[in-house]
PDB file of N, CA, C and O in Angstrom:
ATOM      1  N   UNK A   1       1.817   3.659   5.519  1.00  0.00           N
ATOM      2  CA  UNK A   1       2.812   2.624   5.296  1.00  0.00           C
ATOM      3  C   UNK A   1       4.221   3.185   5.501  1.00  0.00           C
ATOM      4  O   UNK A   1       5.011   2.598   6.240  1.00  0.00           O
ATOM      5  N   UNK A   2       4.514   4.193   4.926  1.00  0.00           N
ATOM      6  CA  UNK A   2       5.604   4.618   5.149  1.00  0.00           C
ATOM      7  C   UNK A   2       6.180   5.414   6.227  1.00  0.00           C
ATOM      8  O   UNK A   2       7.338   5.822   6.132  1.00  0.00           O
ATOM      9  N   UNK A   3       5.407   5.680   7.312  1.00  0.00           N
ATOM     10  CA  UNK A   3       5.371   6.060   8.798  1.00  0.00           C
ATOM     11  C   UNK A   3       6.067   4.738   9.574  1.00  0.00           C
ATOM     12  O   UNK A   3       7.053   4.804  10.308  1.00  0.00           O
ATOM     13  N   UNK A   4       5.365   3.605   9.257  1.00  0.00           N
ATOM     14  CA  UNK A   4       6.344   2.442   9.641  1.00  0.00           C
ATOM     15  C   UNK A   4       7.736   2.361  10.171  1.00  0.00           C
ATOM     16  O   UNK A   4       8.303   2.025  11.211  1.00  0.00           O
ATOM     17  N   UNK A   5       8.037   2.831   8.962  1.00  0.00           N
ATOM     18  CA  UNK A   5       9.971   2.938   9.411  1.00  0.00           C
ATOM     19  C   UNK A   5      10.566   4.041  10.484  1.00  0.00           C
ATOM     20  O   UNK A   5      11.734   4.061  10.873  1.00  0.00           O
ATOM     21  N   UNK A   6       9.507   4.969  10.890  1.00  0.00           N
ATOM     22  CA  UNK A   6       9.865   5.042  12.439  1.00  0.00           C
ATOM     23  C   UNK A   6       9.214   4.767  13.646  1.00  0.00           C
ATOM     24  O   UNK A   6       9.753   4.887  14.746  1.00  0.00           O
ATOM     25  N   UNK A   7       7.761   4.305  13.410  1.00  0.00           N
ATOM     26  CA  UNK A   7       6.804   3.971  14.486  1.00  0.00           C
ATOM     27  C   UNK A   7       7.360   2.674  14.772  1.00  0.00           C
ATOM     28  O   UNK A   7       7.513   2.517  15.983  1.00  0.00           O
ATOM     29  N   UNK A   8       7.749   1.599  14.004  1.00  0.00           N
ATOM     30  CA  UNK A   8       8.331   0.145  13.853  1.00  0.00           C
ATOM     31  C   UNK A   8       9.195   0.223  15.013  1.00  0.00           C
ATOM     32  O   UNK A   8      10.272   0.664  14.612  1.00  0.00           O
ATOM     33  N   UNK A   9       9.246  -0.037  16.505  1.00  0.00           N
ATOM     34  CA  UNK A   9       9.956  -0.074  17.468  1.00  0.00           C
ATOM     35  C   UNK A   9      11.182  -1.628  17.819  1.00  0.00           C
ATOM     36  O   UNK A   9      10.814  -2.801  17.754  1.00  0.00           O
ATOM     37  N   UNK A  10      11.770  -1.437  17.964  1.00  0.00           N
ATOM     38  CA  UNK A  10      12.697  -3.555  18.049  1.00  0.00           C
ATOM     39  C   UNK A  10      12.283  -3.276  19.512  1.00  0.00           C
ATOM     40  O   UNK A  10      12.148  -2.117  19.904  1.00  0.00           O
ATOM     41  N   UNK A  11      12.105  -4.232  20.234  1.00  0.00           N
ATOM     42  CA  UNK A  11      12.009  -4.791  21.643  1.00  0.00           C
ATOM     43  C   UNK A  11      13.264  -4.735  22.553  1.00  0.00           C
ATOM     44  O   UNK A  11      13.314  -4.520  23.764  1.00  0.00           O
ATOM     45  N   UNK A  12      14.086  -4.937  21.829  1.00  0.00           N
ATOM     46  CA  UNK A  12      15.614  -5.040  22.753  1.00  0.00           C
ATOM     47  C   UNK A  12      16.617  -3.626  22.429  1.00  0.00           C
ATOM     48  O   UNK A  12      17.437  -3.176  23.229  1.00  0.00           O
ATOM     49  N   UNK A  13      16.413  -3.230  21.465  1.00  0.00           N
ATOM     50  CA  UNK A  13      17.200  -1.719  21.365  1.00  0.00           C
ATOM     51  C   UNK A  13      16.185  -0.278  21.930  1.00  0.00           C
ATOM     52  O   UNK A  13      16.677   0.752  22.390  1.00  0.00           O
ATOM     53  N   UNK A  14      14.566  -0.559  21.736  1.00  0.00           N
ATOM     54  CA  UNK A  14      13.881   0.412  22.071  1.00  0.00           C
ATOM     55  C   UNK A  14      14.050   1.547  21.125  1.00  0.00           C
ATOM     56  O   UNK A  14      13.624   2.676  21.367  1.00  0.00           O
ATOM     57  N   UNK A  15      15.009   1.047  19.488  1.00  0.00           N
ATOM     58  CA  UNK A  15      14.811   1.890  18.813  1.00  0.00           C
ATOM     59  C   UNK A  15      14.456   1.987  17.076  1.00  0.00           C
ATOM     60  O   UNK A  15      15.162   1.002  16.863  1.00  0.00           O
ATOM     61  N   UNK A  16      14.122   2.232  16.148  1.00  0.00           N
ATOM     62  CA  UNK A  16      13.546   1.608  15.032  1.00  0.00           C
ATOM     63  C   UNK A  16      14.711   1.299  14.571  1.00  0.00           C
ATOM     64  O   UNK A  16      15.865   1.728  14.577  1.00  0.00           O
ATOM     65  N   UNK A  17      13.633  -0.221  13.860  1.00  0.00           N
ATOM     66  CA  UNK A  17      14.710  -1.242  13.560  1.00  0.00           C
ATOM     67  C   UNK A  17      14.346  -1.109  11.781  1.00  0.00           C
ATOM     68  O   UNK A  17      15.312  -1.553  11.161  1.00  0.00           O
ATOM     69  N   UNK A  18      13.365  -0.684  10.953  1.00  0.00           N
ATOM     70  CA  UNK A  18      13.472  -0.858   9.641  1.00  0.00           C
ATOM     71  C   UNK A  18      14.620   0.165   8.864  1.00  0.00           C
ATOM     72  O   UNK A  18      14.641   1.375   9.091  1.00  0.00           O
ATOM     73  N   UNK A  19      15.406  -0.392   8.077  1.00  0.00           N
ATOM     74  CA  UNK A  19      16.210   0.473   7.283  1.00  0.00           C
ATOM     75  C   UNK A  19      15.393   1.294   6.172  1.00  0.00           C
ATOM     76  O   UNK A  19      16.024   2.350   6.128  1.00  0.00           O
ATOM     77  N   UNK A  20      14.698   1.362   5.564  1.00  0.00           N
ATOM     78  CA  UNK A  20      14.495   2.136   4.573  1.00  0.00           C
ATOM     79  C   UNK A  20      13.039   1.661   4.289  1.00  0.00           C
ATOM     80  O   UNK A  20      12.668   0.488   4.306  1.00  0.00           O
ATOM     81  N   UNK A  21      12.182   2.879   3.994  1.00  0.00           N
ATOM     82  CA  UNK A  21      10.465   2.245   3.112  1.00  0.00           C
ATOM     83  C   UNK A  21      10.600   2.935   2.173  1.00  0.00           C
ATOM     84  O   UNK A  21      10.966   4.107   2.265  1.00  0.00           O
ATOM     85  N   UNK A  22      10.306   2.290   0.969  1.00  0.00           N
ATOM     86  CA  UNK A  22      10.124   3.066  -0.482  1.00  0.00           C
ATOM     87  C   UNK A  22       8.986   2.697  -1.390  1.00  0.00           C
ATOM     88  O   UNK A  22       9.148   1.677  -2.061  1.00  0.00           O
ATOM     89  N   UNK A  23       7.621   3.503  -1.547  1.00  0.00           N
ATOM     90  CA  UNK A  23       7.358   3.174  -2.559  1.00  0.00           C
ATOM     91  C   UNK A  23       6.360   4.081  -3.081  1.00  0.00           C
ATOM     92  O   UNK A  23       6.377   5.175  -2.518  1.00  0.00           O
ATOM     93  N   UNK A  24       5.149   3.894  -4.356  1.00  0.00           N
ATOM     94  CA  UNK A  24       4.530   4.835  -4.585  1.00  0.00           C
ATOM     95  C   UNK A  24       3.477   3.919  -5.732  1.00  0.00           C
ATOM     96  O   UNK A  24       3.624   2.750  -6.090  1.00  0.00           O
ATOM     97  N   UNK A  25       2.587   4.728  -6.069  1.00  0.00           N
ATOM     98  CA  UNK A  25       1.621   4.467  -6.848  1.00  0.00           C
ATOM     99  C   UNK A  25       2.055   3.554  -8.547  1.00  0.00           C
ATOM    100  O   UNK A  25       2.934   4.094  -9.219  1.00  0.00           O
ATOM    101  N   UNK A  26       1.586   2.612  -8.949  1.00  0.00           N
ATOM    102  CA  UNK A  26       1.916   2.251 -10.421  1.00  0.00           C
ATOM    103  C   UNK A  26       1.774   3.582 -11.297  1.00  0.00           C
ATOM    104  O   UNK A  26       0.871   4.419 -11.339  1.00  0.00           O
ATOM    105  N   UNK A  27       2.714   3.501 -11.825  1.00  0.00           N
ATOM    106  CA  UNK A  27       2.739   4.180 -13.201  1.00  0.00           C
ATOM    107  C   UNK A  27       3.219   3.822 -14.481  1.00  0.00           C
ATOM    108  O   UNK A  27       3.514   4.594 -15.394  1.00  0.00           O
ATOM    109  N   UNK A  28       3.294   2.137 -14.469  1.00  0.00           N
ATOM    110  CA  UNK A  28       3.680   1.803 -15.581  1.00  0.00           C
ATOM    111  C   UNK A  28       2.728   1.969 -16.765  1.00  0.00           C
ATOM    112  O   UNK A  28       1.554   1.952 -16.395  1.00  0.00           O
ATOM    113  N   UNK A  29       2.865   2.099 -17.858  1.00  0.00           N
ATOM    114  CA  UNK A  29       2.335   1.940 -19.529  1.00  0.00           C
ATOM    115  C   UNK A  29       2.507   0.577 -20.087  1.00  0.00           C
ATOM    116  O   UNK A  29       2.092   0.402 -21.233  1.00  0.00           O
ATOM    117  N   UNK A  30       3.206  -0.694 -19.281  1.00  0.00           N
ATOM    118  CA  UNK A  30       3.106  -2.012 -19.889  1.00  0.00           C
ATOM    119  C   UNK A  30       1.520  -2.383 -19.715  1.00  0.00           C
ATOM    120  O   UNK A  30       0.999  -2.906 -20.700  1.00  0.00           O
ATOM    121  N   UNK A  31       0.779  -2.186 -18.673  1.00  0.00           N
ATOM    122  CA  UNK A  31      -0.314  -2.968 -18.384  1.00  0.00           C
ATOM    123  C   UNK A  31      -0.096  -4.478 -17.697  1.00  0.00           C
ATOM    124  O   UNK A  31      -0.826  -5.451 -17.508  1.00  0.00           O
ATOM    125  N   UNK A  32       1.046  -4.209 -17.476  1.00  0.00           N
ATOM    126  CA  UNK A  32       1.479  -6.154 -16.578  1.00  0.00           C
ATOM    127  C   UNK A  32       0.961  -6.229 -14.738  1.00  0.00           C
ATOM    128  O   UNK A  32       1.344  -7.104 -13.961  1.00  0.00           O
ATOM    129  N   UNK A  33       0.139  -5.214 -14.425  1.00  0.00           N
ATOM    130  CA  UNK A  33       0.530  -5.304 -13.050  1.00  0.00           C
ATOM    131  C   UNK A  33      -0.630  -6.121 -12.309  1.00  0.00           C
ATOM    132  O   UNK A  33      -0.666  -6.068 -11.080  1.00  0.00           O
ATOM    133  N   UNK A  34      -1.445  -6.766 -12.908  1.00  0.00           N
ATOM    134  CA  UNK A  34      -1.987  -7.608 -12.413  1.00  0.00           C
ATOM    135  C   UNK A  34      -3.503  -6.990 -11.648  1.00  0.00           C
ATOM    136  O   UNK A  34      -4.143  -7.731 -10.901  1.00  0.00           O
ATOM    137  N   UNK A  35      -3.843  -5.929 -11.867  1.00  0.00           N
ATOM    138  CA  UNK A  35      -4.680  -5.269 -10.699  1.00  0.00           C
ATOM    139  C   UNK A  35      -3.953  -4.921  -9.772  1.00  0.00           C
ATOM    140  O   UNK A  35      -4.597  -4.995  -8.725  1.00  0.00           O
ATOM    141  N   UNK A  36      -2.657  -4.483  -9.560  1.00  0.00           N
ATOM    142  CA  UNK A  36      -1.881  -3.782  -8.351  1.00  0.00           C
ATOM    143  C   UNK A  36      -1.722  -2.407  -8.324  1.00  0.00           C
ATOM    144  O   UNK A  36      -1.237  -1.957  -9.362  1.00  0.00           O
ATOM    145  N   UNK A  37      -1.889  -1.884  -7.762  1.00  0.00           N
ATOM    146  CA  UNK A  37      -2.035  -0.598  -7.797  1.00  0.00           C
ATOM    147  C   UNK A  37      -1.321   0.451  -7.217  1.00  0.00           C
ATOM    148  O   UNK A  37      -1.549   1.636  -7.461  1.00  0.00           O
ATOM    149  N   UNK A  38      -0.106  -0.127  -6.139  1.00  0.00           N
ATOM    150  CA  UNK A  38       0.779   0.506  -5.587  1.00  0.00           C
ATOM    151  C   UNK A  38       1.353  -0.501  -5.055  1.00  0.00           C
ATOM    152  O   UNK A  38       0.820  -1.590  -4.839  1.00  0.00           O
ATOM    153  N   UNK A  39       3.536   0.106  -4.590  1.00  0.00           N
ATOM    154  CA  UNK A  39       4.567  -1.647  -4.340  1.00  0.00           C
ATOM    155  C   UNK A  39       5.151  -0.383  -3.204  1.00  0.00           C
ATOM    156  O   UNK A  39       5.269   0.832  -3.044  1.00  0.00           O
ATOM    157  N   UNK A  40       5.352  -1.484  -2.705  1.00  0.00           N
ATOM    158  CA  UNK A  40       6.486  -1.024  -1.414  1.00  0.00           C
ATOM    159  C   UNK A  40       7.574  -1.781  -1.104  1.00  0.00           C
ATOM    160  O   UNK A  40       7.480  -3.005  -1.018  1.00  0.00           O
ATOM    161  N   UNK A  41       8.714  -1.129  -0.905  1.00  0.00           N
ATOM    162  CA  UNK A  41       9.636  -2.319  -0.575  1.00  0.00           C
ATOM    163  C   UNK A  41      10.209  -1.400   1.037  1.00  0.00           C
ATOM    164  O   UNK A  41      10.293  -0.196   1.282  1.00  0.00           O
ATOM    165  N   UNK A  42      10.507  -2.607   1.857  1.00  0.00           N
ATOM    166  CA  UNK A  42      10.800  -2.381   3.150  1.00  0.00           C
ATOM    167  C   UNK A  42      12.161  -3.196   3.098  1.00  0.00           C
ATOM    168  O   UNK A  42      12.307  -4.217   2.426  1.00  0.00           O
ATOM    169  N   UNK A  43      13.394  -2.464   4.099  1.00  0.00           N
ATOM    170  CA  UNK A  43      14.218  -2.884   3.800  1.00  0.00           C
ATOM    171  C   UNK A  43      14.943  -3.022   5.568  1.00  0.00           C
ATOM    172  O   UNK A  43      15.016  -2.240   6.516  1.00  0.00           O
ATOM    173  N   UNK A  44      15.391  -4.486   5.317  1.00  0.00           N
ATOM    174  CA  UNK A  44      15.804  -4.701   6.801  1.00  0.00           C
ATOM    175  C   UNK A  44      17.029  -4.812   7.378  1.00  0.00           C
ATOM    176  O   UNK A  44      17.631  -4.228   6.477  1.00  0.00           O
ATOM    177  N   UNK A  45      18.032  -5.139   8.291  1.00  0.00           N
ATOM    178  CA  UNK A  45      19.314  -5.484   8.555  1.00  0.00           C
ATOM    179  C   UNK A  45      19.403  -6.902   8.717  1.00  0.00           C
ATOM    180  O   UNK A  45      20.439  -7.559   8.616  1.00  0.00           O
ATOM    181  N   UNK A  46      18.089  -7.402   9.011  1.00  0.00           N
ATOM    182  CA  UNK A  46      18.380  -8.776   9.092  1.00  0.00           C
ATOM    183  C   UNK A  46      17.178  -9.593   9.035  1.00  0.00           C
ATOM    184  O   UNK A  46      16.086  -9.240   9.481  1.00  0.00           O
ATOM    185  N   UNK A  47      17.571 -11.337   8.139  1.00  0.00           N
ATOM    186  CA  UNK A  47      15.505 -11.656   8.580  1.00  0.00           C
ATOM    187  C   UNK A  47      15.533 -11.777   9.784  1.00  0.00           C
ATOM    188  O   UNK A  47      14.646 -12.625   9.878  1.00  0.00           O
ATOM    189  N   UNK A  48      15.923 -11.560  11.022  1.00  0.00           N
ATOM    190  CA  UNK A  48      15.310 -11.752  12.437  1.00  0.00           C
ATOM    191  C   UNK A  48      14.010 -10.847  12.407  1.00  0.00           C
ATOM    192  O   UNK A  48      12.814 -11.102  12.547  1.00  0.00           O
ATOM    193  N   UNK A  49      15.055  -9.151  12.058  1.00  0.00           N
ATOM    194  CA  UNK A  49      13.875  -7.997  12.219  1.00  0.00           C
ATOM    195  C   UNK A  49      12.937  -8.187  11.394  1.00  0.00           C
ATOM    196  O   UNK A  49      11.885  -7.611  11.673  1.00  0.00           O
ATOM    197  N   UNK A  50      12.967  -9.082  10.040  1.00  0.00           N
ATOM    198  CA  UNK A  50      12.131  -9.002   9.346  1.00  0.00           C
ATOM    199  C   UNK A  50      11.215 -10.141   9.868  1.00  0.00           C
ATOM    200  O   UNK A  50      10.034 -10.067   9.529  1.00  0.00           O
ATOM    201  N   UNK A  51      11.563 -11.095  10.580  1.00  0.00           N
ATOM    202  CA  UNK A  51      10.459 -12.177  11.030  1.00  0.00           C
ATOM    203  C   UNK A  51       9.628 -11.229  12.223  1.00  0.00           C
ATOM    204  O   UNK A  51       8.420 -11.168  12.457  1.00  0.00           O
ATOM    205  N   UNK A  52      10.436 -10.736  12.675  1.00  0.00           N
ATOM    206  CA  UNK A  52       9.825  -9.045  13.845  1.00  0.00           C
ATOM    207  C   UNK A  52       8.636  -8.714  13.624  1.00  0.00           C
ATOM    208  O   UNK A  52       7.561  -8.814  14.216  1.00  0.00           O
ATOM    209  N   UNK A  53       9.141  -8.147  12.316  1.00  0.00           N
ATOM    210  CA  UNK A  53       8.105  -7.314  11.899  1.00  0.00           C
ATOM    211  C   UNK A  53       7.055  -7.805  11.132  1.00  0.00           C
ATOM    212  O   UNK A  53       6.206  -7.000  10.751  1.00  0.00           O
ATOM    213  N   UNK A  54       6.930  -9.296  10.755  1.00  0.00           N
ATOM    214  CA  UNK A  54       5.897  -9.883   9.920  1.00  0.00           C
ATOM    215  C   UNK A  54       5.663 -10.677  11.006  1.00  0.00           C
ATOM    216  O   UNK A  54       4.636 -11.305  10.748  1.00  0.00           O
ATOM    217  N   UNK A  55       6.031 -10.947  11.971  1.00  0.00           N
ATOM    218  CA  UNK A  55       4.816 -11.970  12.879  1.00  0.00           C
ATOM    219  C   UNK A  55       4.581 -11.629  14.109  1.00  0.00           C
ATOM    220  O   UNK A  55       3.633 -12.158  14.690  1.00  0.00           O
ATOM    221  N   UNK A  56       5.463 -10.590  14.824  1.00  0.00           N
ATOM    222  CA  UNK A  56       5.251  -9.676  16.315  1.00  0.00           C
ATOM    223  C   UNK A  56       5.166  -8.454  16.284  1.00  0.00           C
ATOM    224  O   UNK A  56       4.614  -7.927  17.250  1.00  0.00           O
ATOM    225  N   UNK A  57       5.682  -7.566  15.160  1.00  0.00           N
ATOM    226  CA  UNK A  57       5.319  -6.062  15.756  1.00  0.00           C
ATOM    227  C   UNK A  57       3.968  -5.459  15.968  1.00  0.00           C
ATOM    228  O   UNK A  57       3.251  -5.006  15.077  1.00  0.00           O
ATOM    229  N   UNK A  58       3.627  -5.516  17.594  1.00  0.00           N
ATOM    230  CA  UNK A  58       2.171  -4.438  17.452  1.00  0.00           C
ATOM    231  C   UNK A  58       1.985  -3.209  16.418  1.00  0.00           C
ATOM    232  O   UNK A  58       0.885  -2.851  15.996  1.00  0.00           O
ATOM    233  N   UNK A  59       3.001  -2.720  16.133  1.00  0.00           N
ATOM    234  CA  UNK A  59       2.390  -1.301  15.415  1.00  0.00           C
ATOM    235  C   UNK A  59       2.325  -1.926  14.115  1.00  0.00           C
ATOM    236  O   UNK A  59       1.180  -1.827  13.674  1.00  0.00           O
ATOM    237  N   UNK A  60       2.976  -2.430  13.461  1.00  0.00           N
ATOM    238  CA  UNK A  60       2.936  -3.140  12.185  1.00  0.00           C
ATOM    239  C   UNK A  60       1.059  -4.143  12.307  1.00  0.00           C
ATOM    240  O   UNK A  60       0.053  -4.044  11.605  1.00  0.00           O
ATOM    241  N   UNK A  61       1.358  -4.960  13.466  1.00  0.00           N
ATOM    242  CA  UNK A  61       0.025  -5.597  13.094  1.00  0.00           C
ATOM    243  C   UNK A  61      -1.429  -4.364  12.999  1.00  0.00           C
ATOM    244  O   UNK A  61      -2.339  -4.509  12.183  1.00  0.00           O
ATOM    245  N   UNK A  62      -1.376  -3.428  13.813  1.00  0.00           N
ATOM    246  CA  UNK A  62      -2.343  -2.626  14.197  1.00  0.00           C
ATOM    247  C   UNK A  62      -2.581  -1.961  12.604  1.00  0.00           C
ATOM    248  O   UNK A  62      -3.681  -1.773  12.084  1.00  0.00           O
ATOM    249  N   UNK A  63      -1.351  -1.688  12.045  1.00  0.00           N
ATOM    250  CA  UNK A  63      -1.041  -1.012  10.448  1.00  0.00           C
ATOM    251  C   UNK A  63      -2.151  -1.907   9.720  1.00  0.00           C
ATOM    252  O   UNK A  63      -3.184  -1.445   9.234  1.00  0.00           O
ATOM    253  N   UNK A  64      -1.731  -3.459   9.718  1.00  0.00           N
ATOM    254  CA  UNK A  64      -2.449  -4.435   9.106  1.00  0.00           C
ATOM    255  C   UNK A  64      -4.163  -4.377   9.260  1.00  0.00           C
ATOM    256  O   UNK A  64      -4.886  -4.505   8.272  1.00  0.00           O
ATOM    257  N   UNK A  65      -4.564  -4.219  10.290  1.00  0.00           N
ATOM    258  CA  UNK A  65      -5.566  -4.171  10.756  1.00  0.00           C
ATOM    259  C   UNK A  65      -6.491  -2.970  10.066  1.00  0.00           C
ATOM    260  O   UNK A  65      -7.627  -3.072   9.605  1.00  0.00           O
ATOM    261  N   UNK A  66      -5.580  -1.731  10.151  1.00  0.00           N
ATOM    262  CA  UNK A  66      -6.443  -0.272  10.449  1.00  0.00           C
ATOM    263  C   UNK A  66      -6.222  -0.572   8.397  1.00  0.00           C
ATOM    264  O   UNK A  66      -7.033   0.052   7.712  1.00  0.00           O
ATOM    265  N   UNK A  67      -5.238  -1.420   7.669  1.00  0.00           N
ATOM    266  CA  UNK A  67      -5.465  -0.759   6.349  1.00  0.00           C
ATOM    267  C   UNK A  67      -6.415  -1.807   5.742  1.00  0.00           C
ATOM    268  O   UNK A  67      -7.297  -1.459   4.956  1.00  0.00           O
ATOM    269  N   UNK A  68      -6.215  -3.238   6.147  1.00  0.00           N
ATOM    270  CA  UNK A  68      -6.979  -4.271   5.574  1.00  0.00           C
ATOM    271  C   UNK A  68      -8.642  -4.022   4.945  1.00  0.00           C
ATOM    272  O   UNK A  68      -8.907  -4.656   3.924  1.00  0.00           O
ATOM    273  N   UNK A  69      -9.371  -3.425   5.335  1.00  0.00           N
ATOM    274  CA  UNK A  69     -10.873  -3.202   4.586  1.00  0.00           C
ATOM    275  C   UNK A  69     -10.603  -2.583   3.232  1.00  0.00           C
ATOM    276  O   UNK A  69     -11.346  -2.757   2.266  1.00  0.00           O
ATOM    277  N   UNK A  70      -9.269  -1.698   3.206  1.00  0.00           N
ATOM    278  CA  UNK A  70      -9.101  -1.147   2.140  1.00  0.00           C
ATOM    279  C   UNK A  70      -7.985  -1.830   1.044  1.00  0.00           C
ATOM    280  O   UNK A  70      -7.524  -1.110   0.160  1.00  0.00           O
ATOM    281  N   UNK A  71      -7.621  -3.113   1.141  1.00  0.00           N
ATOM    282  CA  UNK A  71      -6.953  -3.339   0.004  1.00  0.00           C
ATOM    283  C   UNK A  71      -7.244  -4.987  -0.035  1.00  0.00           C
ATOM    284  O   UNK A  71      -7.300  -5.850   0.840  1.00  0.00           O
ATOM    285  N   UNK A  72      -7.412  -4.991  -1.595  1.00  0.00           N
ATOM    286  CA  UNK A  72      -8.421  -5.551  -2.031  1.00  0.00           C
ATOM    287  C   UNK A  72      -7.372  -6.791  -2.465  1.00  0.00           C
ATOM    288  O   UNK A  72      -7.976  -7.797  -2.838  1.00  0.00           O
ATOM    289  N   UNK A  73      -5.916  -6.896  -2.484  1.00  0.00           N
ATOM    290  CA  UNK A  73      -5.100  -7.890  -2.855  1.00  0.00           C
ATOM    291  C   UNK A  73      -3.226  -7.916  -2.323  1.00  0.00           C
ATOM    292  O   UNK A  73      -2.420  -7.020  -2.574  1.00  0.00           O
ATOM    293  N   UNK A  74      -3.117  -8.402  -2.036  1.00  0.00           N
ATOM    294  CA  UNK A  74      -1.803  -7.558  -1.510  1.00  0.00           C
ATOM    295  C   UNK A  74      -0.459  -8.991  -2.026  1.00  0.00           C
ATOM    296  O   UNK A  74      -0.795 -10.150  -1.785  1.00  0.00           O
ATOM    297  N   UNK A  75       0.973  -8.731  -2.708  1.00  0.00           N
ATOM    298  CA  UNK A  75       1.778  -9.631  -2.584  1.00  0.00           C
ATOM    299  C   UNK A  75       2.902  -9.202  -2.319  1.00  0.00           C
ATOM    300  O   UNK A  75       3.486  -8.160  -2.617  1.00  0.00           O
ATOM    301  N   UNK A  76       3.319 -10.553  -1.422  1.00  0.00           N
ATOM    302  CA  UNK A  76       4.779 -10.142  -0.812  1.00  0.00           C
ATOM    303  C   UNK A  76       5.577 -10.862  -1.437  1.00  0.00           C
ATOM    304  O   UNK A  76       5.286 -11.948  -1.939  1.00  0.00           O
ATOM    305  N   UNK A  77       6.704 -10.304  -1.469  1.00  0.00           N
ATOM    306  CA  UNK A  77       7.864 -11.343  -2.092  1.00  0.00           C
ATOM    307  C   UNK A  77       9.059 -10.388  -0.993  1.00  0.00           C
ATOM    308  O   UNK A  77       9.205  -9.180  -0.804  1.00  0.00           O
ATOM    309  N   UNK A  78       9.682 -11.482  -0.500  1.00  0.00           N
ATOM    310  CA  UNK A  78      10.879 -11.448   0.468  1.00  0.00           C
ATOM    311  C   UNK A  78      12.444 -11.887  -0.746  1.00  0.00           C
ATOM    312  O   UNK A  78      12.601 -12.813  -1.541  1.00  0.00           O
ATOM    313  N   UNK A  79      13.319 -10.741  -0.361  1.00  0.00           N
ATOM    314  CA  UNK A  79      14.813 -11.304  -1.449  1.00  0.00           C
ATOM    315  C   UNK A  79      16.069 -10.969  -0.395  1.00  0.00           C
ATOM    316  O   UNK A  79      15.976 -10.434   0.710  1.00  0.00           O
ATOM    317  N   UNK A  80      16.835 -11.275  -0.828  1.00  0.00           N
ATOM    318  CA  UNK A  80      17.933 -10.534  -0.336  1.00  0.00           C
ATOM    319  C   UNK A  80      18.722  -9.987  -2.059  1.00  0.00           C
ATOM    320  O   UNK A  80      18.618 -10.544  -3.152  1.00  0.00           O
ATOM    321  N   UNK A  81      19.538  -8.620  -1.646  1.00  0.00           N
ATOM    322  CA  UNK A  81      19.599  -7.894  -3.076  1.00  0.00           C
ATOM    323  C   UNK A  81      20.806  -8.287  -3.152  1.00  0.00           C
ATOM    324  O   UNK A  81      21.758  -8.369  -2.376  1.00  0.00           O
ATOM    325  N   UNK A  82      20.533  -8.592  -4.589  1.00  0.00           N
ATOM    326  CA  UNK A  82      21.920  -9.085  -5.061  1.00  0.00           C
ATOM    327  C   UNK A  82      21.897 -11.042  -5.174  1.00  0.00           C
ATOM    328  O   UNK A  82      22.547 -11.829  -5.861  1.00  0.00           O
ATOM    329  N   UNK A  83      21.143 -11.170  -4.448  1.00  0.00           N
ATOM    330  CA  UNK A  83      21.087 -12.986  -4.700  1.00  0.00           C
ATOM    331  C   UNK A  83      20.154 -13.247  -5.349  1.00  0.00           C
ATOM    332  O   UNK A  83      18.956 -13.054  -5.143  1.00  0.00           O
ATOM    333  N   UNK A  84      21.034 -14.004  -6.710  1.00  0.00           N
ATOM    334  CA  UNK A  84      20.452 -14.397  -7.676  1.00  0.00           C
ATOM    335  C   UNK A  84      20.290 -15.924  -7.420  1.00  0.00           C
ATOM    336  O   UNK A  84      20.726 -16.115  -6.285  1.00  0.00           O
ATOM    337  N   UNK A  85      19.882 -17.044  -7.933  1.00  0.00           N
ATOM    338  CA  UNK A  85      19.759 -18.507  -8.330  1.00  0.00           C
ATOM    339  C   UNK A  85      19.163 -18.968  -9.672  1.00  0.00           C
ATOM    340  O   UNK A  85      18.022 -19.429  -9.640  1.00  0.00           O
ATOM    341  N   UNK A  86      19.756 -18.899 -10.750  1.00  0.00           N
ATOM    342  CA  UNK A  86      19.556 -19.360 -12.105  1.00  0.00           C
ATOM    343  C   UNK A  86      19.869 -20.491 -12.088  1.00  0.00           C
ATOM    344  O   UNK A  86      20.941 -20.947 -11.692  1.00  0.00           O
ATOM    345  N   UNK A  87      18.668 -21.245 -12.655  1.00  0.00           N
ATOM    346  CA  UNK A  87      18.130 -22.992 -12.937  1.00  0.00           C
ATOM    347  C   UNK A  87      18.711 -23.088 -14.472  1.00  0.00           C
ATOM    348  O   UNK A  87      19.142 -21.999 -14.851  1.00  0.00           O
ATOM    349  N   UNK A  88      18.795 -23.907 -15.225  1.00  0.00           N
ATOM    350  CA  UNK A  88      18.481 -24.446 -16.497  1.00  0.00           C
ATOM    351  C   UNK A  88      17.842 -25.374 -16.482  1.00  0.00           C
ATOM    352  O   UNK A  88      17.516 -25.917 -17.537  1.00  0.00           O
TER     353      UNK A  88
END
């Protein structure tokens, strides 16, 4: 997973387009994680690259492919940091 952020090629620059991969195994002591067992966050310059990379990148899909038998649940959540929206 974390090879990504330089195998991840853009089409029009010919050069990697993800800003940053971070992540690692749970180690929390709450017990909240649902059956998850490891988080990653991928970090982009823009949603273009990020629509890129979730609906055209070959190496990303091939990633999908070669890890899928082995994970048993997976969730995404997409943000931008720093934008909040509080309801009452």
């Amino acid at each position: 997973m974390l090879g990504l952020q330089k195998s991840c090629i853009h089409p029009t620059t010919g050069a990697p387009y993800i800003k940053s991969i971070i992540g690692g195994k749970d180690n929390s002591p709450e017990g909240l994680q649902e059956g998850l067992s490891h988080a990653f966050i991928v970090q982009f310059a823009s949603n273009e690259d990020r629509d890129y990379y979730v609906n055209q990148d070959p190496t990303h899909d091939a990633f999908k492919k070669a890890a899928g038998p082995f994970i048993e649940q997976a969730v995404v959540v997409d943000f931008q940091d720093g934008a909040f929206m509080w309801t009452e």
